[in-house]
C-alpha positions in Angstrom: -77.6 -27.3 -127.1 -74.0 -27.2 -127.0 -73.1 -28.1 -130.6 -76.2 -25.7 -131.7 -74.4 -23.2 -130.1 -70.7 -23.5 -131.6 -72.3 -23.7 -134.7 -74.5 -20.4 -134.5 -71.9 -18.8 -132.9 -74.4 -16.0 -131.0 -73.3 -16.6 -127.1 -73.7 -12.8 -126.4 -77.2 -12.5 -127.3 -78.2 -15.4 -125.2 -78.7 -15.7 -121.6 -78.6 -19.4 -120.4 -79.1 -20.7 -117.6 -78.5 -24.2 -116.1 -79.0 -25.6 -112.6 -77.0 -28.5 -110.2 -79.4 -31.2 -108.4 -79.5 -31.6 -104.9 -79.4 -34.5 -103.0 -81.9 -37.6 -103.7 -81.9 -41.2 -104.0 -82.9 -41.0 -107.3 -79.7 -38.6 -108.5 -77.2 -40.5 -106.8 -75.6 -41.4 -110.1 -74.6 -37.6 -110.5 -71.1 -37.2 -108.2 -72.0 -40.2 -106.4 -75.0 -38.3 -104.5 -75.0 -34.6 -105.7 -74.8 -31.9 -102.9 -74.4 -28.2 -102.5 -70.9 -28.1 -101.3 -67.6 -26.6 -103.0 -66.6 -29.9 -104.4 -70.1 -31.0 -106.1 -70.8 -27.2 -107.7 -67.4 -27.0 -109.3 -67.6 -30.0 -110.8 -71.1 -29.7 -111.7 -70.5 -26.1 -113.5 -67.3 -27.7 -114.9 -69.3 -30.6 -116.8 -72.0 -27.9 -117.5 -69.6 -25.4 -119.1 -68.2 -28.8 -121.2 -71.6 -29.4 -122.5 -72.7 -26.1 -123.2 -69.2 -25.8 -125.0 -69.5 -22.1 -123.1 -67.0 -20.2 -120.9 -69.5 -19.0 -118.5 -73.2 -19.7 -117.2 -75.4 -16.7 -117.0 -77.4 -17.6 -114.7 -76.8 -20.9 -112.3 -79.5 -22.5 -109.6 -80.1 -24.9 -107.5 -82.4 -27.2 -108.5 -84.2 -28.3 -105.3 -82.7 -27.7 -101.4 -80.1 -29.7 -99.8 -82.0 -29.9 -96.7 -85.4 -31.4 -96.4 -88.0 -29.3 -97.0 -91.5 -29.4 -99.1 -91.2 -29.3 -102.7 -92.5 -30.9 -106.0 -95.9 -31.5 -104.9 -95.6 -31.6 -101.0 -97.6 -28.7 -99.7 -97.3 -28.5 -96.1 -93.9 -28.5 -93.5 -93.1 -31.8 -92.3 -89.7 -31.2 -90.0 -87.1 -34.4 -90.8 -83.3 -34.2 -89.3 -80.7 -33.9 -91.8 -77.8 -33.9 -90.2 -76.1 -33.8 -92.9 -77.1 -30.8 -95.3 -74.9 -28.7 -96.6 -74.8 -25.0 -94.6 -75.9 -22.8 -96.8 -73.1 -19.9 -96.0 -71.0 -23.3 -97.7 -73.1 -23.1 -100.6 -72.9 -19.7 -101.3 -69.1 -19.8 -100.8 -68.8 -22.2 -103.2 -71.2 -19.9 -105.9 -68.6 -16.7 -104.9 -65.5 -18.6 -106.0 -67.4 -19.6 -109.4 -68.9 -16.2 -109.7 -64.8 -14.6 -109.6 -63.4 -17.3 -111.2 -66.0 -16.0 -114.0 -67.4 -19.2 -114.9 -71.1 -18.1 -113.9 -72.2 -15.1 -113.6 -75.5 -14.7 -111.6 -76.8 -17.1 -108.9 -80.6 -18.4 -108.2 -82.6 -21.2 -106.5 -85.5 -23.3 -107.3 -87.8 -25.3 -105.6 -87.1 -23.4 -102.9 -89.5 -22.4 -99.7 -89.5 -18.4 -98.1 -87.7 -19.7 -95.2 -84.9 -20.7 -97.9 -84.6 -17.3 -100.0 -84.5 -15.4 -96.9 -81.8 -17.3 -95.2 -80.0 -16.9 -98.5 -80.8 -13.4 -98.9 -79.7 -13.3 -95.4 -76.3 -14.6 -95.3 -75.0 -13.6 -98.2 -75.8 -10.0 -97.8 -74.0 -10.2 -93.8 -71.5 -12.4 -95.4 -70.4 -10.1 -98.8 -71.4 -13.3 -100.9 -73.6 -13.8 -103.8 -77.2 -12.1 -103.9 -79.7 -14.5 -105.1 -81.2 -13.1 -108.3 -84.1 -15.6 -109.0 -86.1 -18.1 -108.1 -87.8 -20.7 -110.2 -91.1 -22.6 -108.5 -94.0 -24.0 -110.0 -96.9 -21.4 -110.6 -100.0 -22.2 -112.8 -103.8 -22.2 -112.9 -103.4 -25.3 -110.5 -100.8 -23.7 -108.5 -100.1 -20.7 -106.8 -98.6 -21.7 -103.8 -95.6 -19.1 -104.6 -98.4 -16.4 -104.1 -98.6 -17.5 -99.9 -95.7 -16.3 -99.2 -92.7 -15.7 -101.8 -94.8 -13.4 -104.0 -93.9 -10.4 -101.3 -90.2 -11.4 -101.2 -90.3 -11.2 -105.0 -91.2 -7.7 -104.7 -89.7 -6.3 -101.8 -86.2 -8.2 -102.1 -86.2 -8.3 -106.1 -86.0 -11.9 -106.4 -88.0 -12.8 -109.6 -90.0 -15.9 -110.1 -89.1 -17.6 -112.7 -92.3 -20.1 -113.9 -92.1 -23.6 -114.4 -94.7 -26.0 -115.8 -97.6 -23.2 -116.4 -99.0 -25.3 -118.1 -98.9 -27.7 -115.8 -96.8 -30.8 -117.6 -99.3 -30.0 -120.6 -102.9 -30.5 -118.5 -103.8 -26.9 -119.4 -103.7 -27.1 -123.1 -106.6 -29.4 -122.9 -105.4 -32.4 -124.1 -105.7 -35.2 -121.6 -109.6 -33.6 -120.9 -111.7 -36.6 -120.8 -108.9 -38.8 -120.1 -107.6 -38.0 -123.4 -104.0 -39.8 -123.5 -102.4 -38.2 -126.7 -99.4 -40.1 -128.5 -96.3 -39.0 -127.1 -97.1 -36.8 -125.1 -95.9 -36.4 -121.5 -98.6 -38.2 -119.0 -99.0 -40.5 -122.2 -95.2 -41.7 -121.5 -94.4 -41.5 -117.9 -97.9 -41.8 -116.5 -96.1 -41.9 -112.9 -96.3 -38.3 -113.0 -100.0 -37.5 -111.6 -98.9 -34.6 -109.7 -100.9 -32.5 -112.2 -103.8 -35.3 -113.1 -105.5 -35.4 -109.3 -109.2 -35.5 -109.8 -108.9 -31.7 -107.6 -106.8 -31.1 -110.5 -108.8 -32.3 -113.2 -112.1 -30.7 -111.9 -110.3 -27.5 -111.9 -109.2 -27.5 -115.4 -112.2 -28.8 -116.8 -113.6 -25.5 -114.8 -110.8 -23.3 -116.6 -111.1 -25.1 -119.9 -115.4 -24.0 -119.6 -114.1 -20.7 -118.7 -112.0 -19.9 -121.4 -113.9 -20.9 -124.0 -117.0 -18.9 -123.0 -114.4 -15.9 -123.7 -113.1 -17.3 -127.3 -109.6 -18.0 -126.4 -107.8 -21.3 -125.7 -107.1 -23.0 -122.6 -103.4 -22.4 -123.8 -103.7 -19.2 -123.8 -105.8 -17.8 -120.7 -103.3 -20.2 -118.7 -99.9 -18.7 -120.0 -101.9 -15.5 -119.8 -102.7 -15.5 -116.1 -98.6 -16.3 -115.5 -97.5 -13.8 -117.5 -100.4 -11.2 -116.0 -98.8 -11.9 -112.3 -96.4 -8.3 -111.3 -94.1 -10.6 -109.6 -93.0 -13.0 -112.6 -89.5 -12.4 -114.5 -90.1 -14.9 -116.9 -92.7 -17.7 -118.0 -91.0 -20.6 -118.7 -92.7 -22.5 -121.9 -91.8 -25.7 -123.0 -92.9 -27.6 -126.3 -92.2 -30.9 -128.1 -93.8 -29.3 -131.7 -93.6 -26.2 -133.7 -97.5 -25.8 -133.4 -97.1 -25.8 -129.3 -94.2 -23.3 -129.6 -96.2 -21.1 -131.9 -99.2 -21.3 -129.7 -97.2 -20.2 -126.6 -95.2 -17.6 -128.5 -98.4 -16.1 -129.6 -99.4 -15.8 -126.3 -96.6 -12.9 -125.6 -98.4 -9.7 -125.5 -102.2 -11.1 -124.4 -104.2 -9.3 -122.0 -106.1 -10.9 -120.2 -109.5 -9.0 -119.9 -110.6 -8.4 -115.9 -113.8 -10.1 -116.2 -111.4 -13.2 -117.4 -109.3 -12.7 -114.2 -112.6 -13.1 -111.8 -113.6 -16.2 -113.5 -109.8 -17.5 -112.7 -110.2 -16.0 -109.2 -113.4 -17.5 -108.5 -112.5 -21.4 -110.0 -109.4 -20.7 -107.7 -111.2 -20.2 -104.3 -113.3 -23.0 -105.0 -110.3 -25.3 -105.6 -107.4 -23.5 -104.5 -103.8 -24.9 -105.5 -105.0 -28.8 -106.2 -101.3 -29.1 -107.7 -98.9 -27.7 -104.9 
């Protein structure tokens, strides 16, 4: 991205955005066991800006919490000491000096729970720091777990979702429907990543797939549709590994999704609400 970017020459009309890991045992090659503290996030932006071949990071998140909390695919609390997570008044600290030192110029969070983007909120406004500006969680047919709770916050504390996977690591385009396993794709390669392929899961998007087809559009489609339809999303986050898959989701920008679509998607999602959390 970085060499793309020298050569084009078009920083200005770009807005990129890049994030730091938090703490895991499967990241603790980064820093030697990343964390949100001063010393982690400098050097984290610094190697960031190096890559990027940028001066400064529109927008920089946090990729998952440094305390322990439920995210990528655990839907309920479950309260574990950590002792040692990093305050989050230090975290944001940390963001303020990169924010003046102009090296990044907005803040946001990911993977991140209501109790998380308040406190944040919280502190930073009592504190003079950084406002969060955005938050990017899951949300798909097969999730909408940001709905219970952080879908209000979006609105009343203008903290934007921004949408990952909604297409749910590829499951809603259709292709791994009757155990389908597509050359190169995703589930094809790392087939270790079932958070999407549950039989809950699969059940509902064969229900979706049924759905949108009786209403002559793609499975594709009706499920960026839905993300895009929802008053609390910034942006819909697409992803593709061919130009047919990016023209498909480009053509998507625009679509309206017609209401009696949007009660078929309500009623598949009361039946089998949020089988990917």
């Amino acid at each position: 991205i970085g060499s793309w970017l020298k050569k084009r020459g078009q920083r200005h009309d770009l807005v990129i955005a890049t994030k730091a890991c938090g703490p895991g045992v499967w990241v603790n090659y980064f820093r030697g066991g990343p964390r949100h503290n001063k010393r982690h996030l400098v050097e984290a932006v610094g190697a960031s800006l190096r890559r990027l071949q940028t001066e400064y990071i529109d927008l920089y998140q946090l990729h998952w919490p440094d305390r322990q909390t439920n995210f990528f695919g655990r839907l309920g609390y479950r309260h574990e000491d950590n002792a040692d997570e990093t305050p989050i008044d230090e975290t944001l600290a940390a963001l303020e000096c990169l924010v003046e030192s102009g090296k990044i110029r907005s803040i946001g969070l990911s993977n991140e729970t209501p109790w998380g983007v308040m406190s944040f909120l919280e502190i930073a406004r009592r504190e003079g720091l950084p406002v969060v500006a955005s938050v990017q969680n899951p949300y798909s047919l097969l999730n909408r777990t940001f709905e219970i709770g952080l879908s209000e916050i979006a609105h009343r504390e203008s903290v934007g979702l921004l949408a990952y996977s909604p297409l749910a690591f590829g499951v809603l385009s259709g292709k791994y429907l009757g155990g389908q396993r597509p050359e190169g794709a995703r589930l094809t390669l790392f087939d270790r990543f079932s958070r999407y392929s549950n039989p809950e899961a699969t059940r509902a998007t064969e229900a979706y797939a049924a759905l949108a087809k009786r209403h002559g559009l793609t499975l594709t489609e009706m499920a960026l549709g839905f993300v895009t339809s929802r008053p609390f999303l910034t942006s819909n986050i697409i992803g593709a590994t061919t130009m047919d898959q990016l023209r498909e989701n480009i053509d998507t920008h625009g679509l309206i999704l017609p209401q009696e679509v949007l009660d078929g998607i309500e009623a598949i999602h009361v039946a089998q609400p949020n089988p990917s959390p």
